[in-house]
N, C-alpha and C positions, 0 to 999 in steps of 0.2 A: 449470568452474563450481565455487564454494567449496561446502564441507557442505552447510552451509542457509541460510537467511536469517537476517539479524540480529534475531533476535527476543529479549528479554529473559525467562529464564522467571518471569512471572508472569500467577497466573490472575487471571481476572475476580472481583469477589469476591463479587457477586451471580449465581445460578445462572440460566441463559437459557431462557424456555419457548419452542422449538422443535415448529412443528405440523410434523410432513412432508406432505407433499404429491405427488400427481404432477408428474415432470418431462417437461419435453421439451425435448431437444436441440435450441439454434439460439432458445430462448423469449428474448422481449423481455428478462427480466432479466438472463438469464445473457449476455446480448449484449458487453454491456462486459468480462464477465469473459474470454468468447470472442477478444474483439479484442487484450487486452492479451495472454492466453497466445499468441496467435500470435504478437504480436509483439517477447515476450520470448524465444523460440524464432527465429526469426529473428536478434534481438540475439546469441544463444550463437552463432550459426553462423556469424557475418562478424566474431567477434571474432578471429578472424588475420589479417581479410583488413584489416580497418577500424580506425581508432584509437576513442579516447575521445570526442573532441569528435563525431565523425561519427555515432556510435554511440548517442550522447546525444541529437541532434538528428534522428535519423530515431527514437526514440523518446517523445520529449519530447510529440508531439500525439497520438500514442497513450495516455499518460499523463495529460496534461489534459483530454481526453475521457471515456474510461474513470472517472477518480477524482472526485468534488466536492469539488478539494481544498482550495477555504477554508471548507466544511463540516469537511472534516478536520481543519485547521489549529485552526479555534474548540472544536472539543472535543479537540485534542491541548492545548490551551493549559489546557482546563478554566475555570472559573466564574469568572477574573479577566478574560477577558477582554470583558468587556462597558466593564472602565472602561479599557482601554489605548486611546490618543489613536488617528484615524485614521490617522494615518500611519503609525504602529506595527504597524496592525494588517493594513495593504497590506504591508508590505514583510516580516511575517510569511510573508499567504501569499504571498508571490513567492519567499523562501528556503526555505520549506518546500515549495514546487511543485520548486524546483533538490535541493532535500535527496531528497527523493522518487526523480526520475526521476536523478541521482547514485546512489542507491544502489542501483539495479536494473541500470545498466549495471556497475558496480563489483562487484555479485554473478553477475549474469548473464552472467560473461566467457570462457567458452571452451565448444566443447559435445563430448559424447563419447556421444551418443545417447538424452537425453535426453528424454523426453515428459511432457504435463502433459496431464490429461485431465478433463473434466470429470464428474464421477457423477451416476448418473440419477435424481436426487432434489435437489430442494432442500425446504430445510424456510420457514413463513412465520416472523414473529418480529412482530406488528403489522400496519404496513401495509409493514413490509421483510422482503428475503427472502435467504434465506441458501445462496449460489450452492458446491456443495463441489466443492473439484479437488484431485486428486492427482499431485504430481512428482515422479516415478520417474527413477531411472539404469538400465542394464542391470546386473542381478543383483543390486536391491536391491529392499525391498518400497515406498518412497517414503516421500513425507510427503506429510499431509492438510494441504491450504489453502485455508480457507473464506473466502469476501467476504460481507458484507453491505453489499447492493444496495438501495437504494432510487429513490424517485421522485425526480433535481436538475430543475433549468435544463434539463438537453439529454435528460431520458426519466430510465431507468433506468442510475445510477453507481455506486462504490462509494462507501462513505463507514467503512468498517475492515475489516481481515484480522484472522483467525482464526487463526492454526498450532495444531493437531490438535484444532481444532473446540472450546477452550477458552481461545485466550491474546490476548489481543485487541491489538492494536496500537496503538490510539487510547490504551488504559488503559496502554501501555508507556510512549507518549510522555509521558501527563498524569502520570505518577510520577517519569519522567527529569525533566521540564521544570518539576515544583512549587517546585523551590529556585529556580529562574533567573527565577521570574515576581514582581515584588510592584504589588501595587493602583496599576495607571496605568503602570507600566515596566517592558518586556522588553527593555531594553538585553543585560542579561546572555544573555538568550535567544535573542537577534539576533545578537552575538559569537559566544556558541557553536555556532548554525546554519553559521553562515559557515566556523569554523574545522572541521565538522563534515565541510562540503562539499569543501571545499580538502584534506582528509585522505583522502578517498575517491577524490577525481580522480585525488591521486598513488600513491595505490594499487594 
Protein backbone atom coordinates (compact mmCIF):
# COMPACT_ATOMS: atom_id res chain seq x y z
CA UNK A 1 0.00 0.00 0.00
CA UNK A 2 1.28 3.70 -0.89
CA UNK A 3 1.95 6.37 2.26
CA UNK A 4 -1.39 7.75 2.39
CA UNK A 5 -4.18 8.63 0.40
CA UNK A 6 -4.33 11.14 -2.16
CA UNK A 7 -5.48 13.87 -0.07
CA UNK A 8 -4.56 17.57 -1.03
CA UNK A 9 -3.43 19.46 2.01
CA UNK A 10 -5.95 21.77 2.42
CA UNK A 11 -8.01 22.75 5.37
CA UNK A 12 -11.54 23.43 5.75
CA UNK A 13 -11.84 27.09 5.98
CA UNK A 14 -14.66 27.23 8.29
CA UNK A 15 -13.94 25.66 11.75
CA UNK A 16 -16.52 22.39 12.52
CA UNK A 17 -18.67 22.23 15.73
CA UNK A 18 -18.08 18.77 16.79
CA UNK A 19 -20.48 17.50 19.90
CA UNK A 20 -18.78 13.99 20.96
CA UNK A 21 -20.76 11.72 21.96
CA UNK A 22 -20.99 8.04 23.10
CA UNK A 23 -20.06 5.49 20.74
CA UNK A 24 -20.72 2.05 20.28
CA UNK A 25 -19.07 -0.26 18.06
CA UNK A 26 -21.14 -2.07 15.26
CA UNK A 27 -23.86 1.56 15.78
CA UNK A 28 -26.10 2.12 12.54
CA UNK A 29 -23.84 4.96 11.55
CA UNK A 30 -20.47 3.76 11.75
CA UNK A 31 -22.05 0.66 9.57
CA UNK A 32 -21.09 1.81 6.22
CA UNK A 33 -17.78 2.99 7.56
CA UNK A 34 -17.53 -0.77 9.01
CA UNK A 35 -18.30 -2.46 5.69
CA UNK A 36 -15.99 -0.36 3.58
CA UNK A 37 -12.79 -0.82 5.95
CA UNK A 38 -13.29 -4.47 5.81
CA UNK A 39 -13.47 -4.34 2.52
CA UNK A 40 -10.69 -2.31 1.78
CA UNK A 41 -8.59 -4.65 3.87
CA UNK A 42 -9.58 -7.51 2.07
CA UNK A 43 -8.72 -5.43 -1.38
CA UNK A 44 -4.75 -5.11 0.31
CA UNK A 45 -4.82 -8.71 0.76
CA UNK A 46 -5.67 -10.46 -2.65
CA UNK A 47 -3.62 -7.62 -4.35
CA UNK A 48 -1.01 -10.43 -5.46
CA UNK A 49 -3.30 -12.94 -5.85
CA UNK A 50 -5.98 -10.64 -7.95
CA UNK A 51 -5.45 -7.98 -10.85
CA UNK A 52 -7.12 -4.67 -11.15
CA UNK A 53 -10.27 -5.14 -12.91
CA UNK A 54 -11.22 -7.98 -10.38
CA UNK A 55 -10.21 -6.08 -7.57
CA UNK A 56 -12.26 -3.10 -8.58
CA UNK A 57 -15.41 -5.16 -9.22
CA UNK A 58 -15.51 -7.13 -5.91
CA UNK A 59 -15.16 -3.50 -4.45
CA UNK A 60 -17.22 -1.39 -6.57
CA UNK A 61 -20.78 -2.31 -4.55
CA UNK A 62 -19.14 -1.91 -1.42
CA UNK A 63 -18.30 1.44 -2.50
CA UNK A 64 -21.67 2.41 -3.91
CA UNK A 65 -23.30 1.41 -0.95
CA UNK A 66 -21.24 2.65 1.76
CA UNK A 67 -20.72 6.40 -0.07
CA UNK A 68 -23.99 8.63 -1.35
CA UNK A 69 -21.87 9.31 -4.11
CA UNK A 70 -24.14 11.73 -6.34
CA UNK A 71 -24.50 13.49 -2.90
CA UNK A 72 -20.78 13.52 -3.16
CA UNK A 73 -20.42 14.32 -6.63
CA UNK A 74 -22.99 17.59 -6.28
CA UNK A 75 -21.08 19.12 -3.66
CA UNK A 76 -17.51 17.95 -5.05
CA UNK A 77 -18.86 20.08 -8.20
CA UNK A 78 -19.88 22.94 -5.69
CA UNK A 79 -22.90 25.62 -6.55
CA UNK A 80 -22.65 25.44 -10.47
CA UNK A 81 -24.07 22.54 -10.55
CA UNK A 82 -27.64 23.12 -10.23
CA UNK A 83 -27.46 24.71 -13.99
CA UNK A 84 -25.27 21.80 -15.61
CA UNK A 85 -27.78 19.90 -18.23
CA UNK A 86 -29.00 16.42 -17.00
CA UNK A 87 -27.04 14.65 -18.89
CA UNK A 88 -23.97 16.24 -17.56
CA UNK A 89 -24.76 15.69 -14.54
CA UNK A 90 -25.50 11.65 -14.76
CA UNK A 91 -22.51 10.83 -16.38
CA UNK A 92 -20.78 13.06 -13.65
CA UNK A 93 -21.85 10.85 -11.07
CA UNK A 94 -21.18 7.80 -13.00
CA UNK A 95 -17.21 9.04 -13.53
CA UNK A 96 -16.86 10.09 -10.27
CA UNK A 97 -18.66 6.67 -8.77
CA UNK A 98 -15.47 4.98 -11.33
CA UNK A 99 -12.99 7.95 -10.13
CA UNK A 100 -13.92 6.90 -6.47
CA UNK A 101 -13.73 3.13 -6.36
CA UNK A 102 -10.34 3.64 -9.12
CA UNK A 103 -8.68 5.26 -6.50
CA UNK A 104 -9.03 3.02 -3.68
CA UNK A 105 -8.01 -0.07 -5.41
CA UNK A 106 -5.03 1.92 -7.06
CA UNK A 107 -3.99 3.06 -3.23
CA UNK A 108 -5.17 0.12 -1.46
CA UNK A 109 -2.74 -2.33 -3.37
CA UNK A 110 -0.67 -4.63 -1.52
CA UNK A 111 -0.82 -5.38 2.40
CA UNK A 112 1.99 -5.89 4.95
CA UNK A 113 -0.21 -6.00 8.05
CA UNK A 114 -2.10 -3.39 8.13
CA UNK A 115 -5.33 -2.39 10.20
CA UNK A 116 -7.96 0.21 10.27
CA UNK A 117 -9.84 0.51 13.35
CA UNK A 118 -12.59 2.24 14.24
CA UNK A 119 -12.35 4.73 17.69
CA UNK A 120 -14.87 4.72 20.30
CA UNK A 121 -16.29 7.90 19.87
CA UNK A 122 -17.89 9.69 17.17
CA UNK A 123 -18.71 13.19 17.45
CA UNK A 124 -22.47 14.62 16.01
CA UNK A 125 -22.03 17.70 13.49
CA UNK A 126 -26.08 18.48 13.01
CA UNK A 127 -28.10 15.79 12.09
CA UNK A 128 -24.66 14.03 10.77
CA UNK A 129 -22.19 12.27 12.39
CA UNK A 130 -18.75 11.95 12.31
CA UNK A 131 -17.42 8.24 12.25
CA UNK A 132 -13.28 8.51 13.33
CA UNK A 133 -10.82 5.56 12.27
CA UNK A 134 -7.34 4.94 12.31
CA UNK A 135 -4.90 3.13 9.75
CA UNK A 136 -1.97 1.92 10.98
CA UNK A 137 1.08 -0.15 9.63
CA UNK A 138 3.25 -2.20 11.88
CA UNK A 139 5.59 0.20 13.71
CA UNK A 140 3.87 3.23 12.83
CA UNK A 141 1.56 5.52 14.83
CA UNK A 142 -1.19 5.66 11.85
CA UNK A 143 -3.30 8.14 10.24
CA UNK A 144 -6.69 9.63 11.49
CA UNK A 145 -9.63 9.16 8.91
CA UNK A 146 -12.80 10.61 9.65
CA UNK A 147 -16.32 10.03 7.55
CA UNK A 148 -19.04 12.07 7.82
CA UNK A 149 -22.05 9.84 7.81
CA UNK A 150 -25.18 10.81 7.37
CA UNK A 151 -28.86 9.92 6.68
CA UNK A 152 -28.99 8.78 2.08
CA UNK A 153 -31.55 6.60 0.11
CA UNK A 154 -30.26 3.28 1.76
CA UNK A 155 -29.90 4.52 5.97
CA UNK A 156 -26.65 5.87 7.05
CA UNK A 157 -23.57 6.63 4.03
CA UNK A 158 -20.89 8.67 3.81
CA UNK A 159 -21.14 11.77 2.12
CA UNK A 160 -16.91 13.30 2.80
CA UNK A 161 -13.63 12.08 4.44
CA UNK A 162 -11.75 13.92 6.88
CA UNK A 163 -7.68 13.12 6.87
CA UNK A 164 -6.71 14.12 10.59
CA UNK A 165 -9.96 15.15 11.48
CA UNK A 166 -9.49 18.68 9.58
CA UNK A 167 -8.97 18.15 5.57
CA UNK A 168 -12.10 17.46 3.98
CA UNK A 169 -12.29 15.79 0.68
CA UNK A 170 -15.44 17.16 -0.81
CA UNK A 171 -13.55 20.81 -0.24
CA UNK A 172 -10.28 19.17 -2.05
CA UNK A 173 -12.34 18.15 -4.87
CA UNK A 174 -14.67 21.56 -5.18
CA UNK A 175 -11.01 23.63 -5.29
CA UNK A 176 -9.38 21.07 -7.79
CA UNK A 177 -12.64 21.00 -10.00
CA UNK A 178 -13.57 25.23 -9.75
CA UNK A 179 -11.48 25.91 -13.00
CA UNK A 180 -12.94 22.90 -15.10
CA UNK A 181 -16.73 23.93 -14.15
CA UNK A 182 -18.38 27.03 -16.06
CA UNK A 183 -22.28 27.75 -15.58
CA UNK A 184 -24.01 24.93 -17.69
CA UNK A 185 -20.56 22.88 -18.89
CA UNK A 186 -18.40 20.46 -17.31
CA UNK A 187 -17.04 19.31 -20.45
CA UNK A 188 -13.60 20.10 -19.08
CA UNK A 189 -14.46 18.31 -15.90
CA UNK A 190 -15.74 15.05 -17.68
CA UNK A 191 -12.26 14.89 -19.80
CA UNK A 192 -10.31 15.25 -16.89
CA UNK A 193 -12.31 12.70 -14.83
CA UNK A 194 -11.76 10.18 -17.48
CA UNK A 195 -8.24 10.88 -18.09
CA UNK A 196 -7.93 10.86 -14.14
CA UNK A 197 -9.33 7.38 -14.13
CA UNK A 198 -7.29 5.85 -17.01
CA UNK A 199 -4.15 7.14 -15.08
CA UNK A 200 -4.83 5.40 -11.91
CA UNK A 201 -5.80 2.00 -13.58
CA UNK A 202 -2.31 2.09 -15.36
CA UNK A 203 -0.78 2.72 -12.21
Amino acid sequence: MKHSLRFTALALSASLAFTPCAFAAGSAASAPVSTLDTALIASMKSAKSQGFQARYQALAPVVEKAYNLPEVTKNSVGFLWSTLPADQQKELIELFTQFTITSYVAEFNGYSGQTITILPEEKSLGGKKIVETKLASPGDTGVEIDYVVAQGSNGWQIEDVLLNGTISQVAVHASDFASLVKSGDASQLIAALKTKIKALQAS
